[in-house]
Residue frames as a rotation matrix with the C-alpha (Angstrom) as fourth column:
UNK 1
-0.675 0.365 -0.642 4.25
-0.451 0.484 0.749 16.48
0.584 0.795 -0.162 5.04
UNK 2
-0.172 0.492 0.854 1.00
-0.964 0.095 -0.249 15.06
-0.203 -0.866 0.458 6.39
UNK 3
-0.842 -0.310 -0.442 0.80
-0.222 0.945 -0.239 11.40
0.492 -0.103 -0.864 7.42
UNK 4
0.226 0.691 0.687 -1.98
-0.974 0.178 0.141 9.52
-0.025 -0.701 0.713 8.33
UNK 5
-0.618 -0.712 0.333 -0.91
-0.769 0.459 -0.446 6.19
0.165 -0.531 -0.831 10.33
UNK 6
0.531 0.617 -0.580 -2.50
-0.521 0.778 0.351 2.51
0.668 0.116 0.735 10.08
UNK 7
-0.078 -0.248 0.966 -1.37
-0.977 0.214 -0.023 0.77
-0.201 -0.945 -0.259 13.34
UNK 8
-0.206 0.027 0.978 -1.24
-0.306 0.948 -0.091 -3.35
-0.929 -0.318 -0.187 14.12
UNK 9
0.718 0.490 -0.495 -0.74
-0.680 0.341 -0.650 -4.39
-0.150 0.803 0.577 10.67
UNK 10
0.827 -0.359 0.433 0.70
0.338 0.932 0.126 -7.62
-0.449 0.042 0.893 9.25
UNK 11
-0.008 -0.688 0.726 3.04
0.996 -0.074 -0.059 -5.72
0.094 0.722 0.685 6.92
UNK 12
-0.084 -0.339 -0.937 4.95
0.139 -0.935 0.326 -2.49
-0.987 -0.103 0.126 7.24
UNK 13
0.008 -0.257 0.966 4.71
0.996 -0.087 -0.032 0.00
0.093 0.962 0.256 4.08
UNK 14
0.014 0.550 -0.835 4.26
0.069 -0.833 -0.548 3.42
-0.997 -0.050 -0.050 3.09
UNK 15
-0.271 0.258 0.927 2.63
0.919 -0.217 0.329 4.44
0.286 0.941 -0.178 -0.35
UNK 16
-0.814 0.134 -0.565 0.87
0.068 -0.944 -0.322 8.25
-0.576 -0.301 0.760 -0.73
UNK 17
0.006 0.928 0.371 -2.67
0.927 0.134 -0.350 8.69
-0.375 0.347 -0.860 -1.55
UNK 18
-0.813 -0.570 0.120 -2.84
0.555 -0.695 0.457 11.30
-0.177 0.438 0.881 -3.87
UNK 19
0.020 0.989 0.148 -6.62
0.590 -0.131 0.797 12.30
0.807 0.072 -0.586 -3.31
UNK 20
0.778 0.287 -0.559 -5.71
0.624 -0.250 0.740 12.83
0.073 -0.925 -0.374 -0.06
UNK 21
0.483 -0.802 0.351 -2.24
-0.213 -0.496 -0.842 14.49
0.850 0.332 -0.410 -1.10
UNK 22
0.494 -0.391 0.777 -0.85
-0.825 0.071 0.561 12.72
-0.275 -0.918 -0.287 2.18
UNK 23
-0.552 -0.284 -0.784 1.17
-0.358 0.930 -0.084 9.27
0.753 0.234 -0.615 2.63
UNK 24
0.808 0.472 0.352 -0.42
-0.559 0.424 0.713 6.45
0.187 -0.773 0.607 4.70
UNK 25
-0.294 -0.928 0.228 1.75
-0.899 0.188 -0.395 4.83
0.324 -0.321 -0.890 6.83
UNK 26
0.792 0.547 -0.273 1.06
-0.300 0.737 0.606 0.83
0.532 -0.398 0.747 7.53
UNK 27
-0.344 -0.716 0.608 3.06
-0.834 -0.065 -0.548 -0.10
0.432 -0.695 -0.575 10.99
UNK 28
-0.074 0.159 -0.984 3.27
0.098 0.984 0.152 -3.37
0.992 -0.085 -0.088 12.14
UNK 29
-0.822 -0.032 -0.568 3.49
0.538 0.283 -0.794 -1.91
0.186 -0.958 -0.216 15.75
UNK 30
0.075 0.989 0.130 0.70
0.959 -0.107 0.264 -0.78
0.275 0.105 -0.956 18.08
UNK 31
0.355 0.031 0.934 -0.14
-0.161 -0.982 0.094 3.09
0.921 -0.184 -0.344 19.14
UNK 32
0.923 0.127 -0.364 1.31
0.314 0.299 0.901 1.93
0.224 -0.946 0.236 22.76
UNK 33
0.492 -0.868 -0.070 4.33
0.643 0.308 0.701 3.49
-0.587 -0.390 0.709 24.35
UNK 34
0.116 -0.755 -0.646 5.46
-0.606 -0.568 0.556 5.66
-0.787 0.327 -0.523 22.14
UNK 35
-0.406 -0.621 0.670 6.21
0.031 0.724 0.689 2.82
-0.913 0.301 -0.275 19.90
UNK 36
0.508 0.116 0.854 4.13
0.856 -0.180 -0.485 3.35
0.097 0.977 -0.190 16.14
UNK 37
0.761 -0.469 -0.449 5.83
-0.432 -0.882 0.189 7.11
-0.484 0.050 -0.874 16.63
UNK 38
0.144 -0.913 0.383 9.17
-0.373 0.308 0.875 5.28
-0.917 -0.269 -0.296 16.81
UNK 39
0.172 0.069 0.983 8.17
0.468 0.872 -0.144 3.07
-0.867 0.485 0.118 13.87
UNK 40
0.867 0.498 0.034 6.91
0.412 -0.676 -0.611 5.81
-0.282 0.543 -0.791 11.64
UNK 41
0.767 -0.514 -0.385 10.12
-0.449 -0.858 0.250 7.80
-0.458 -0.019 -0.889 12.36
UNK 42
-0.058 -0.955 0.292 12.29
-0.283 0.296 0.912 4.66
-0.957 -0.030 -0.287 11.35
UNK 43
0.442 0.510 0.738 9.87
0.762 0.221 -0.609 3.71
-0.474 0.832 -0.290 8.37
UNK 44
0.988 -0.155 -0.007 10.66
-0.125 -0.768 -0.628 7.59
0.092 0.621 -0.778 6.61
UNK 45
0.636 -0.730 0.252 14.18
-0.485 -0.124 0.865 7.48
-0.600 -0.673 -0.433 8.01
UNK 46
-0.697 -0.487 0.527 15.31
0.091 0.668 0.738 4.23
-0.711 0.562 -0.422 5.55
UNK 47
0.505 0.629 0.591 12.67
0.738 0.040 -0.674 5.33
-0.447 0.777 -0.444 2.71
UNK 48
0.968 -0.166 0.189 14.14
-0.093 -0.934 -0.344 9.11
0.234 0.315 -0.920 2.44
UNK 49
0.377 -0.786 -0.489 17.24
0.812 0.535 -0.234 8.60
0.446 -0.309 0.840 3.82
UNK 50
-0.188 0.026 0.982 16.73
0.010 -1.000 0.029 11.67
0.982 0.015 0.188 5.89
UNK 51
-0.623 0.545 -0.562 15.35
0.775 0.331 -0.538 12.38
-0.107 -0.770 -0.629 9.78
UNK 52
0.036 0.965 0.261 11.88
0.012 -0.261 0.965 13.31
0.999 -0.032 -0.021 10.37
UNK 53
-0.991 -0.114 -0.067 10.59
0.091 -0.220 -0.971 14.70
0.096 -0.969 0.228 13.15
UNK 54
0.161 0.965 -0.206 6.89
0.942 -0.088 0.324 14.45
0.295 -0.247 -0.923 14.39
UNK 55
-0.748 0.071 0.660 5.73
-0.073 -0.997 0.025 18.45
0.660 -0.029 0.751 14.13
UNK 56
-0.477 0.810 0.343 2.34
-0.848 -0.321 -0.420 17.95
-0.230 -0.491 0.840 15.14
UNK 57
0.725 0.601 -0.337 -0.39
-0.600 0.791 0.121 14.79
0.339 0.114 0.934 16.09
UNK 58
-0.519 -0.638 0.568 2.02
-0.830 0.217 -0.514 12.85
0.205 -0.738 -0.642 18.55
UNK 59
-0.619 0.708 0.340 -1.32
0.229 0.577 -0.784 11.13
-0.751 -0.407 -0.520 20.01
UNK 60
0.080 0.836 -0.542 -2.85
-0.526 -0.427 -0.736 11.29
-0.847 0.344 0.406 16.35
UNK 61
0.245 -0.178 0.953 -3.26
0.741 0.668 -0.065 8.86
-0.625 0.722 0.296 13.74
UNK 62
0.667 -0.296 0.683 -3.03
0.338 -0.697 -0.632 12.49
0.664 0.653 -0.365 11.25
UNK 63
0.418 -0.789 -0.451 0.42
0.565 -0.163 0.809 13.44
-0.712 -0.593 0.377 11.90
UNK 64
0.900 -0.375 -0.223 2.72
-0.435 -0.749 -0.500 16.51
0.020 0.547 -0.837 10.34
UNK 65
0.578 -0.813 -0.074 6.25
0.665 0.417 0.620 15.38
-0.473 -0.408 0.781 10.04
UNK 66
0.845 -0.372 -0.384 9.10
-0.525 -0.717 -0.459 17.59
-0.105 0.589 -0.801 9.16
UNK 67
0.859 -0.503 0.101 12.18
0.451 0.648 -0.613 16.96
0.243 0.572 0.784 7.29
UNK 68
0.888 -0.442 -0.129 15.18
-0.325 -0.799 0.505 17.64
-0.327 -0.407 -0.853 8.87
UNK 69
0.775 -0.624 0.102 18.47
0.324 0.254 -0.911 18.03
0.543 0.739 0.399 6.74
């Protein structure tokens, strides 16, 4: 599924823009460290109750994530 990632915000969410047929991801941490990755992964994690893995876009605000079951 493709993610695109909103960094240093005041308020975690995630909603899904259906124009774009993606979710956006708002993350209260910054791109630094590894650490919005981390977020992202814990954000889907307690939404889906699934893990996700970053496929592709690591160092990319557009990111692929796969569901792993």
């Amino acid at each position: 599924m493709k993610v695109i990632v909103k960094t240093n915000q005041k308020i975690e969410k995630l909603l899904y823009d259906e124009n774009k047929d993606c979710f956006i991801a708002y993350l209260k941490e910054e791109p630094k460290d590894n650490k919005a990755n981390i977020a992202l992964i814990k954000l889907f994690r307690k939404k889906l109750k699934n893990k996700v893995i970053i496929k592709k876009g690591l160092r990319n605000k557009e990111k692929i994530l796969d569901i792993v079951k």
